[in-house]
C-alpha positions as CSV (number, residue, x, y, z in Angstrom):
1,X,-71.4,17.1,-26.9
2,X,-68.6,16.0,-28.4
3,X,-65.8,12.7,-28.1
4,X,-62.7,13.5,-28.6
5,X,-60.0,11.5,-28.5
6,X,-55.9,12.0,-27.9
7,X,-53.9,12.0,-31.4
8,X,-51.9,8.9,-30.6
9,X,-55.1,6.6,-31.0
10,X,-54.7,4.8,-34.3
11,X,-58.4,4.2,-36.2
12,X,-58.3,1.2,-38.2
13,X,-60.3,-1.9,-39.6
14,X,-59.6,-5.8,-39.1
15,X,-60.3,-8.6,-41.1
16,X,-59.1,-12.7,-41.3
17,X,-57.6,-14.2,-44.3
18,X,-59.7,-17.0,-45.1
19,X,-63.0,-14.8,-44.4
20,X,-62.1,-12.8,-46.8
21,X,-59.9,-13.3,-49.8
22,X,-61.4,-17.0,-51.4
23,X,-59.0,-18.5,-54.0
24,X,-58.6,-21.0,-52.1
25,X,-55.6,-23.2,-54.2
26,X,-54.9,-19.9,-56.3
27,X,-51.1,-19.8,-57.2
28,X,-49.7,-22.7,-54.8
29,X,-52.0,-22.4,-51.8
30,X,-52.7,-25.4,-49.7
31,X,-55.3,-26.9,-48.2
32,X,-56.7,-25.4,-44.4
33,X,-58.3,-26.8,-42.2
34,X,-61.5,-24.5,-42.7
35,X,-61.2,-25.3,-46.3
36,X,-61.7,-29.4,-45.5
37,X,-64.4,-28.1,-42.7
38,X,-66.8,-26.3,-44.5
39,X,-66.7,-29.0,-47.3
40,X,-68.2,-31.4,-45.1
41,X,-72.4,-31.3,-44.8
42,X,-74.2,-29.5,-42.3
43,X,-71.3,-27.9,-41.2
44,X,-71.7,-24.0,-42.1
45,X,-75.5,-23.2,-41.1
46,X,-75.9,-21.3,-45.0
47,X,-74.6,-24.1,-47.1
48,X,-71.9,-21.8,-48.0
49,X,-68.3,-21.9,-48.3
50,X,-65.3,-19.6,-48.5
51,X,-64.0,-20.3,-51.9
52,X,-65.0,-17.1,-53.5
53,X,-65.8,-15.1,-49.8
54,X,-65.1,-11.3,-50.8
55,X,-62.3,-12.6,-53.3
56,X,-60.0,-10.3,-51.9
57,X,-57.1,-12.3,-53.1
58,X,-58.0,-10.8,-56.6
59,X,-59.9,-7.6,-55.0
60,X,-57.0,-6.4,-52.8
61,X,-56.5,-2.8,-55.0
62,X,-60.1,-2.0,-54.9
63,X,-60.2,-2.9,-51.3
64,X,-57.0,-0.5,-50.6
65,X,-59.4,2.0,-52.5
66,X,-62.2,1.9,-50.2
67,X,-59.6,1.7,-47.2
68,X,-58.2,5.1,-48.6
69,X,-61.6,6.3,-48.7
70,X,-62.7,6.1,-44.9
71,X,-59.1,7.5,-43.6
72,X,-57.9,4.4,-41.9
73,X,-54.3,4.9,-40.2
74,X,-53.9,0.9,-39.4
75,X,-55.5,-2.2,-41.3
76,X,-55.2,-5.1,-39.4
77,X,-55.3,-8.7,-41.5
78,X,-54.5,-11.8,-40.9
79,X,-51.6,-14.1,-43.5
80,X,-52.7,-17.6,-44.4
81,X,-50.3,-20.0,-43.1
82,X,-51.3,-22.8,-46.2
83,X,-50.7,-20.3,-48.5
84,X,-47.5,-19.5,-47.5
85,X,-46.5,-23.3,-46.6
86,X,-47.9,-24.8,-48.8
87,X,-46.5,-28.3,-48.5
88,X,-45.3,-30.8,-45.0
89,X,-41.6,-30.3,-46.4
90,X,-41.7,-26.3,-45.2
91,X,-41.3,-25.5,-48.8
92,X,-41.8,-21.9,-48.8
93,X,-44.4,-21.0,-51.4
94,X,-43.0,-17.3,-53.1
95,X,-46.5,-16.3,-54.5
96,X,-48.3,-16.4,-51.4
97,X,-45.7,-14.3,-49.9
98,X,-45.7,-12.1,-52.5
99,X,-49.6,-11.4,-52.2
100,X,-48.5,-10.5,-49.1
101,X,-45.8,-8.4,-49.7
102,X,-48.2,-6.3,-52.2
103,X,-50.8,-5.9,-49.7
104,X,-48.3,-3.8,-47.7
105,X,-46.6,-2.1,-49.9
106,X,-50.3,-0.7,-51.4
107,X,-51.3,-0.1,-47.4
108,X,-48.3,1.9,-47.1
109,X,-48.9,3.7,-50.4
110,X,-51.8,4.9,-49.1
111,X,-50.2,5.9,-45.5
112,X,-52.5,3.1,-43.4
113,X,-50.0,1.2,-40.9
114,X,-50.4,-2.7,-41.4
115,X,-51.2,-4.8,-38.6
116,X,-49.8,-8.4,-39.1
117,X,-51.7,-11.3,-37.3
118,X,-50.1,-14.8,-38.1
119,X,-52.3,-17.1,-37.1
120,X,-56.6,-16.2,-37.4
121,X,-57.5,-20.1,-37.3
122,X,-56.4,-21.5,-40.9
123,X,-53.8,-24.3,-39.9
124,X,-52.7,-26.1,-43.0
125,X,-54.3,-29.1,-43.3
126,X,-51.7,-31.1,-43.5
127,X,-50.4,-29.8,-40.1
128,X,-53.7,-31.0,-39.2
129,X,-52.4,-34.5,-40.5
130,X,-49.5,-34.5,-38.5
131,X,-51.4,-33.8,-34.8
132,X,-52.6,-30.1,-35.0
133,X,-52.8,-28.2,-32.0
134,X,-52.8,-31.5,-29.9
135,X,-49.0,-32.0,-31.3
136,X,-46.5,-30.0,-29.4
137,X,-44.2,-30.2,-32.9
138,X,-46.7,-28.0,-34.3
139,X,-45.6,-24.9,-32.2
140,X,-42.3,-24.8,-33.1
141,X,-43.3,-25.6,-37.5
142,X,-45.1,-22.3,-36.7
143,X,-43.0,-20.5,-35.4
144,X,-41.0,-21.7,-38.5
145,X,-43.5,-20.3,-40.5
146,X,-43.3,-17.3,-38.1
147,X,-40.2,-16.6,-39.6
148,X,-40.9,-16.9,-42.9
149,X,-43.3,-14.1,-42.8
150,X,-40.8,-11.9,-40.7
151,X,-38.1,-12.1,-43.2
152,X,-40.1,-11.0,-46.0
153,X,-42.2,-8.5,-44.4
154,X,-40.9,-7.1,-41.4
155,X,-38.7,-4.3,-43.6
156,X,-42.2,-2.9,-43.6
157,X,-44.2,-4.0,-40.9
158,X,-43.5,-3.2,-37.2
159,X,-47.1,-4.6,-35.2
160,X,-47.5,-8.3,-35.3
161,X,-50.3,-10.3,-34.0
162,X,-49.0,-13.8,-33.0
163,X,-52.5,-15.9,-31.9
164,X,-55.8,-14.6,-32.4
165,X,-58.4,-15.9,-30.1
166,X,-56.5,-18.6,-28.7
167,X,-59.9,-19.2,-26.5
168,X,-62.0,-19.7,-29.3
169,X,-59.9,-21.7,-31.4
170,X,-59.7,-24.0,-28.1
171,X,-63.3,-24.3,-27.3
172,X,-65.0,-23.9,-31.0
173,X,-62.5,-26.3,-32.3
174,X,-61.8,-28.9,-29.8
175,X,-64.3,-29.0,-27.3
176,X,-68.0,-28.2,-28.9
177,X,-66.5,-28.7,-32.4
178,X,-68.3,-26.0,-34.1
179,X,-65.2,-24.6,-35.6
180,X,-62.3,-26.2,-37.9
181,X,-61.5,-29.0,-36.7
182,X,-64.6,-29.8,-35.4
183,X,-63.6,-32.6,-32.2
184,X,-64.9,-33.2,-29.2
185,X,-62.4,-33.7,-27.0
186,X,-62.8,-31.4,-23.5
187,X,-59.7,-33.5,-22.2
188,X,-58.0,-32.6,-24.4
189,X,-58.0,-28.7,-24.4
190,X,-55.9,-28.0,-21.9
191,X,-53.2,-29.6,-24.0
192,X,-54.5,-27.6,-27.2
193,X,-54.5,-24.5,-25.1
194,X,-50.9,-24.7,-23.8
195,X,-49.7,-25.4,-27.3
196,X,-51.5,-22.1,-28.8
197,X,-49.4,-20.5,-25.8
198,X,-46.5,-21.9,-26.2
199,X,-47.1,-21.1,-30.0
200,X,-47.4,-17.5,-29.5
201,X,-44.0,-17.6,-26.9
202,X,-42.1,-19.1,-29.8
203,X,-43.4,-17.1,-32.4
204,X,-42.7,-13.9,-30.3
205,X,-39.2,-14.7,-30.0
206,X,-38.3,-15.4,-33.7
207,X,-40.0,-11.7,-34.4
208,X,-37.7,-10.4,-31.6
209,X,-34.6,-11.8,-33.2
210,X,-35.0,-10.9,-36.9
211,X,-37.4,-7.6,-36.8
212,X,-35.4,-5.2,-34.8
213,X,-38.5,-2.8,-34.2
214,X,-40.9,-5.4,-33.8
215,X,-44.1,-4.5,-31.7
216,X,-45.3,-8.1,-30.9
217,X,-49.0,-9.2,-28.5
218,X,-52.0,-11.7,-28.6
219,X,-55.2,-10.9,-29.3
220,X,-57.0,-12.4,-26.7
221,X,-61.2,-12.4,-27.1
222,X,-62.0,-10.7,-23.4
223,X,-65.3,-10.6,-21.3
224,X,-66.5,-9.4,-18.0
225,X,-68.2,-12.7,-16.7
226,X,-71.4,-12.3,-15.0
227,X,-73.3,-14.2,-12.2
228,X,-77.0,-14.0,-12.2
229,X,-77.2,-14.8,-8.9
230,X,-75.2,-13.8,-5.6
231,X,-75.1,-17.8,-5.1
232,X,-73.3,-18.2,-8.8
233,X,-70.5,-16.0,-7.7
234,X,-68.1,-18.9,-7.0
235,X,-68.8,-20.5,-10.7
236,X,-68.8,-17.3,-12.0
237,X,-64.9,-17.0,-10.6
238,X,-64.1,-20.4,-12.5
239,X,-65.6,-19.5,-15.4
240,X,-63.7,-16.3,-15.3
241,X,-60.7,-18.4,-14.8
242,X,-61.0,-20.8,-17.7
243,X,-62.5,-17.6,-20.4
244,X,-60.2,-14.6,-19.4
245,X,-57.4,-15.9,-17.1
246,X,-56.5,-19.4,-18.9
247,X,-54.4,-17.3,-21.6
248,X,-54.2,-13.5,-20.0
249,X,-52.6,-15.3,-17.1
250,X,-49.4,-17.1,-18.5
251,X,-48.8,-14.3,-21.3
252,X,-49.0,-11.3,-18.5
253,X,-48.0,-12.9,-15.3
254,X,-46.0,-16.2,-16.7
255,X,-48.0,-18.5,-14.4
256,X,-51.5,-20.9,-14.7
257,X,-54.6,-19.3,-12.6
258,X,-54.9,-21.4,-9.3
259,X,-58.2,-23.2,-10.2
260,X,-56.3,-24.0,-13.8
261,X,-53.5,-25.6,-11.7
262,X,-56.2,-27.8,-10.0
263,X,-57.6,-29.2,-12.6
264,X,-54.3,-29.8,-14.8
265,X,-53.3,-31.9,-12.2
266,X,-56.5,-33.9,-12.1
267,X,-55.7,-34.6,-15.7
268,X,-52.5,-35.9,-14.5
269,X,-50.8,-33.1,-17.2
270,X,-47.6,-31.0,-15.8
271,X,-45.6,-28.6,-18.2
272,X,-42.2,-29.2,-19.4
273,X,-39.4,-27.0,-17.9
274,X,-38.9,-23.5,-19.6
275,X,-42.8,-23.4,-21.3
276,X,-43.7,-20.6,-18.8
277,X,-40.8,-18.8,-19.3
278,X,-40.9,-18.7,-22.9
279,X,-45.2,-18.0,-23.0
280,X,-44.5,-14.9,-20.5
281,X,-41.7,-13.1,-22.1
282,X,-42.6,-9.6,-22.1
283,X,-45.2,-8.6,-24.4
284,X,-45.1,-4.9,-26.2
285,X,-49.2,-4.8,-25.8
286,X,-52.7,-7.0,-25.8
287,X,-54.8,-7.5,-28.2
288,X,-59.1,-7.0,-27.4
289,X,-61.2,-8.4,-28.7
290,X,-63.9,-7.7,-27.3
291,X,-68.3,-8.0,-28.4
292,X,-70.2,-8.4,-25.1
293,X,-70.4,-10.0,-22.0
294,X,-70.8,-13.9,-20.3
295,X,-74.0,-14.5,-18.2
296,X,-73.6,-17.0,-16.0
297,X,-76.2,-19.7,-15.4
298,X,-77.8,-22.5,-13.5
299,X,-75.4,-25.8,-14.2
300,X,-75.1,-28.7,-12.1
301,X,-71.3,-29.0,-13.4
302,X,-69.6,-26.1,-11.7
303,X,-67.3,-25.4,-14.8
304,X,-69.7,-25.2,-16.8
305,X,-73.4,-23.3,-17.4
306,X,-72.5,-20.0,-19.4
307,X,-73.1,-18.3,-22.7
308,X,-72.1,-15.4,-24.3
309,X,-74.8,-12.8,-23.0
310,X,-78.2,-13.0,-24.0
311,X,-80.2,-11.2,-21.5
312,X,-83.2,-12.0,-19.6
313,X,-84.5,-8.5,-19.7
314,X,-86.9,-7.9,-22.7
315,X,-86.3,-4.6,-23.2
316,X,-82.2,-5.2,-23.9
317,X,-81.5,-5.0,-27.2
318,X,-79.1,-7.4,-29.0
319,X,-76.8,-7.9,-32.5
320,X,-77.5,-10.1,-34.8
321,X,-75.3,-12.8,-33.2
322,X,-77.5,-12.9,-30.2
323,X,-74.8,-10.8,-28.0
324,X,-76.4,-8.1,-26.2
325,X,-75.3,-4.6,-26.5
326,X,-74.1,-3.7,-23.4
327,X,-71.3,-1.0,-24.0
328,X,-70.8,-0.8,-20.2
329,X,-69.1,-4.4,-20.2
330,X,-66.3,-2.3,-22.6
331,X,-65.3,-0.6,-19.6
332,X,-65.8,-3.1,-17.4
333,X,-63.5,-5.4,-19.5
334,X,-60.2,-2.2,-20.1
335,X,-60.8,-1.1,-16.5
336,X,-60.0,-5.1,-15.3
337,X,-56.7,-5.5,-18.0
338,X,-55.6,-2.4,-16.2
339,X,-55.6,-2.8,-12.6
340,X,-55.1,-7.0,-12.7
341,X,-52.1,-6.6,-15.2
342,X,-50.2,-3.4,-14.1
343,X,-51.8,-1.1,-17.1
344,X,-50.3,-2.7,-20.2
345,X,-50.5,-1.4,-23.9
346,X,-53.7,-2.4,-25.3
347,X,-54.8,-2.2,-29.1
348,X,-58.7,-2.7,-29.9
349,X,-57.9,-5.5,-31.8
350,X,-61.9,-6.4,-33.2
351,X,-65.2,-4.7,-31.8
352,X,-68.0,-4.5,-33.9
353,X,-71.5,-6.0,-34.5
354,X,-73.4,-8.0,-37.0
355,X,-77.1,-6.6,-38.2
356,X,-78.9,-7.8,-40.8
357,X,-77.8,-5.1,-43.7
358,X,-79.9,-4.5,-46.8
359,X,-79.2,-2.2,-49.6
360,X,-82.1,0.2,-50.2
361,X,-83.5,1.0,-53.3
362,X,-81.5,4.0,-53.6
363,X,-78.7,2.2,-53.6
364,X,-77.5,2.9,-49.9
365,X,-77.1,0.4,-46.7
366,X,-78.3,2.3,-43.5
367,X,-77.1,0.8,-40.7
368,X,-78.0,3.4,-37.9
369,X,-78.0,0.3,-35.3
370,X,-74.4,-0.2,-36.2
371,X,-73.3,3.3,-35.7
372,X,-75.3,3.4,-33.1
373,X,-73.4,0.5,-31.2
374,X,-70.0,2.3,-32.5
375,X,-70.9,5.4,-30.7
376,X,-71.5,3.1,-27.6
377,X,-68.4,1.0,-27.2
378,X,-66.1,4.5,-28.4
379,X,-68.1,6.5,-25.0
380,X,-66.6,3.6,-23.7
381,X,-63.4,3.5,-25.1
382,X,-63.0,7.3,-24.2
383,X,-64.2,6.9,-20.2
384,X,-61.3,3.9,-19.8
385,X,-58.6,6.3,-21.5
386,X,-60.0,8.9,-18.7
387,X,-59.2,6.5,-16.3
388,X,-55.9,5.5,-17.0
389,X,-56.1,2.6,-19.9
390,X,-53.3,2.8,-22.3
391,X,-54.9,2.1,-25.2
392,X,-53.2,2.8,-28.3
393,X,-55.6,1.6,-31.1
394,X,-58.9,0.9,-31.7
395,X,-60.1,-1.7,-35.0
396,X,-63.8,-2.0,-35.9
397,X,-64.2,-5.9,-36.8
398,X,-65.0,-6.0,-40.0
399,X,-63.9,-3.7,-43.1
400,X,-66.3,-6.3,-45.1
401,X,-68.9,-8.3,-45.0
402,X,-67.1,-12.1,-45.0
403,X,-67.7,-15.5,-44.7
404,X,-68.8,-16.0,-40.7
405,X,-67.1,-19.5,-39.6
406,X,-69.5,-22.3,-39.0
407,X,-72.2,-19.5,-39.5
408,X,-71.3,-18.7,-43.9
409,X,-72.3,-15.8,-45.2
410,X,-75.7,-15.5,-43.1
411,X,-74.3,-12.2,-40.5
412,X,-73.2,-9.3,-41.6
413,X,-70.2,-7.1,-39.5
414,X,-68.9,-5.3,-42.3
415,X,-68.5,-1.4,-42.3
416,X,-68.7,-2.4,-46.1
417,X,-71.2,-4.5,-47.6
418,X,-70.3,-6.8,-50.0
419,X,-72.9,-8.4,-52.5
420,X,-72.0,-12.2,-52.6
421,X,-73.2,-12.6,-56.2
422,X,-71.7,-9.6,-58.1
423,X,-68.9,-9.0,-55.1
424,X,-69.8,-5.0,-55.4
425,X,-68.8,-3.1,-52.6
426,X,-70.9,-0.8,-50.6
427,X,-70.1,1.7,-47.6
428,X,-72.8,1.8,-45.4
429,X,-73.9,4.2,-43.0
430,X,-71.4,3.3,-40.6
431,X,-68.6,3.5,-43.0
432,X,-69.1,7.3,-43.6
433,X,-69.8,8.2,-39.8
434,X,-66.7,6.0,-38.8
435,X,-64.4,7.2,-41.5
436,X,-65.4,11.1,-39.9
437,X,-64.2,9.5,-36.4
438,X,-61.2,8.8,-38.2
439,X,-60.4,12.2,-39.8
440,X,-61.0,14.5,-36.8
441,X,-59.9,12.1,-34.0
442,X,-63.8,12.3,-32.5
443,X,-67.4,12.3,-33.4
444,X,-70.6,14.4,-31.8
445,X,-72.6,12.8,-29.8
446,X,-76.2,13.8,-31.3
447,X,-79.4,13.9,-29.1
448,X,-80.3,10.8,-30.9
449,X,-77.3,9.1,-30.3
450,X,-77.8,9.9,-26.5
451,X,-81.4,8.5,-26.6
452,X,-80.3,5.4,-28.4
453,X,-77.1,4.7,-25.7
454,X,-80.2,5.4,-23.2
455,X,-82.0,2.1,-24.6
456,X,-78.8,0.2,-24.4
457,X,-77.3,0.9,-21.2
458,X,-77.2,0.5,-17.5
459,X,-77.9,3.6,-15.1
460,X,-74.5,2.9,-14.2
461,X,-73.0,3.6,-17.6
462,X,-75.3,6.6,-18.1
463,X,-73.2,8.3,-15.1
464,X,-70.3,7.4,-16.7
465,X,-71.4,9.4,-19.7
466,X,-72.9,12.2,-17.9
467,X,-69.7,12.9,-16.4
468,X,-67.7,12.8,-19.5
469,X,-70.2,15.5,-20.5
470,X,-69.1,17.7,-17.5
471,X,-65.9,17.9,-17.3
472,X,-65.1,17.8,-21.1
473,X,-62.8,15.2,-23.0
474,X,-59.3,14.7,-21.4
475,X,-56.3,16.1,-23.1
């Protein structure tokens, strides 16, 4: 049978600045905080480091190439604050912003929409110097630098993302310190969190004011959270509260989740007048990201006790990251956006999955599991847009292998592998099944296919594509 999808879904790829393009003080840039992370030892699991990464920075027109080559229609990546600030002063550097500024003007050459997020985790270091994310003043220098961007850029560029992940960069950074900047400081989060909000408020409303078409959203990192037991229901709802609801919450409905309220005021923290206001501004769509789902387990602290899903069954399969592949949590995850926040404009902002990628002695990188998983999450994708979702966009994370956070160059999410040594570039598998979906809006879904979605699926999801199957793809 085949998937098809309507014409107005954009196909594209994502990727993150400092994952990607190395040259790390090329022409003016300044230090990040990842850049002062992964220097220190024992940090990044590999040994590795981001100077070099894919070098992008120098890559960029072979990179556009390959782009070309799979018949993207968006590219979604991510400017570097440091190299565009480059010093405390707000000294605007020109030739990071004209990197930039290049990178669109070749996307548009080639007809692929660009996708702006301004902020994927790579605070300047010397914001860093001056408080971070703990320091209120940093939301409104960003939203400074916010600016910047817009008026250089948004002649040409229309979709901007203002925070990616706020979640992670919360958690990773300052509470198990596994990401840039690497504290420990669960007190503290709350106040970290608020700020990322607040950031994205402030940023949304310079982007308002200077790019008259502007098409501005988070991209929040969303999961279905699941109780092992009927008796972890209740932790399953706080943990729900403190993953999904903490940021979807004030962005979409301009208010705290209840059990957030609770424990703000236990920390004896209250907002300042007008923060809500200014965090729930109407948004013109949400950001997914979205990779699996969150098992939740025995803990005798009832916020606590969860991980991203690693199931108990041994026949589930699972990505390279541990996650396991459980397309029906895809759904799950669209089909909770839509009826808890009134159907709102979604873009796919990441979905993907890391395997462990070789190139073959023929020279070619077959990633079947990848595709595989692809086919998965788009059955998926296809049953929520049957069902009402407004979803606009779909972007596979990653066009390229990159440099992983705390993890190096160890996983492997590209659609494109990237040799670390000589930097070649190889499409895999994937590349040429997913640039197919993205010429003819659809792909067929094979016997194999079907038997593989079998082995990595509920009985529930299994109905859901069985009844795509009879009654045809919806115009």
């Amino acid at each position: 049978m085949r998937i098809e999808f309507p014409e107005h879904l954009i196909w594209g790829a994502a990727t993150a600045a400092f994952q990607i393009e190395g040259s790390p003080s090329a022409d003016g840039k300044a230090e990040s905080i990842w850049d002062r992370f992964t220097a220190r030892p024992g940090r990044i699991r590999d040994g590795s480091d981001a100077r070099v990464a894919c070098d992008h920075y120098r890559r960029y027109p072979e990179d556009l190439a390959l782009m070309a080559d799979l018949g993207l229609g968006a590219y979604r990546f991510s400017v570097s604050w440091p190299r565009v600030i480059s010093a405390p002063d707000r000294g605007v550097n020109p030739d990071g912003l004209d990197f930039y500024s290049r990178l669109v003007d070749g996307l548009l050459e080639r007809g692929i929409r660009p996708f702006v997020t301004l902020y994927h985790w790579d605070l300047p270091w010397f914001e860093q110097q001056r408080g971070g994310w703990d320091a209120r003043d940093t939301v409104w220098r960003f939203a400074d630098y916010a600016e910047v961007v817009a008026r250089r850029l948004g002649d040409r560029v229309s979709h901007w993302v203002t925070i990616n992940e706020p979640l992670t960069v919360t958690v990773a950074g300052y509470v198990s310190g596994d990401h840039a900047p690497g504290q420990h400081r669960p007190l503290g989060a709350f106040r970290v969190a608020h700020h990322l909000l607040l950031a994205h408020g402030a940023a949304l409303e310079r982007l308002r004011a200077l790019v008259p078409n502007a098409k501005v959203g988070p991209a929040l990192n969303l999961f279905p959270v699941i109780p092992r037991t009927r008796s972890d229901q209740r932790r399953a709802e706080r943990i729900d509260a403190l993953v999904n609801r903490l940021f979807a919450d004030p962005i979409l409905k301009g208010r705290y989740p209840r059990p957030v309220q609770r424990l703000l005021s236990v920390f004896n923290w209250t907002l300042q007048s007008g923060d809500l206001d200014l965090i729930g501004q109407p948004v013109d769509f949400v950001g997914v990201n979205h990779y699996s789902h969150i098992i939740i387990e025995r803990s005798w602290l009832p916020w606590l006790g969860f991980r991203l899903a690693r199931s108990s069954d041994p026949a589930a399969l699972h990505t390279d990251m541990d996650w396991e592949i459980y397309p029906r949590s895809f759904f799950d995850t669209l089909t909770w956006l839509r009826e808890r926040y009134d159907n709102p404009t979604v873009y796919i902002t990441e979905n993907g999955a890391a395997f462990a990628d070789r190139v073959e002695a023929d020279g070619r990188v077959r990633d079947q599991q990848r595709r595989d998983y692809l086919a998965a999450y788009l059955v998926m994708l296809r049953k929520a847009l049957d069902a009402g979702s407004d979803v606009h966009g779909y972007f596979v994370w990653s066009l390229l292998d990159n440099f992983e956070w705390a993890l190096g160059l160890s996983k492997r999410f590209g659609l494109i592998h990237v040799d670390y040594r000589s930097l070649r570039r190889t499409p895999k598998l994937s590349a040429h099944w997913y640039a197919s979906v993205c010429r003819s809006d659809g792909f067929e879904l094979s016997e194999a296919m079907y038997r593989s979605l079998l082995a990595t699926t509920l009985d529930e999801s299994l109905d859901l594509i069985e009844e795509h199957h009879l009654r045809g793809p919806a115009t």
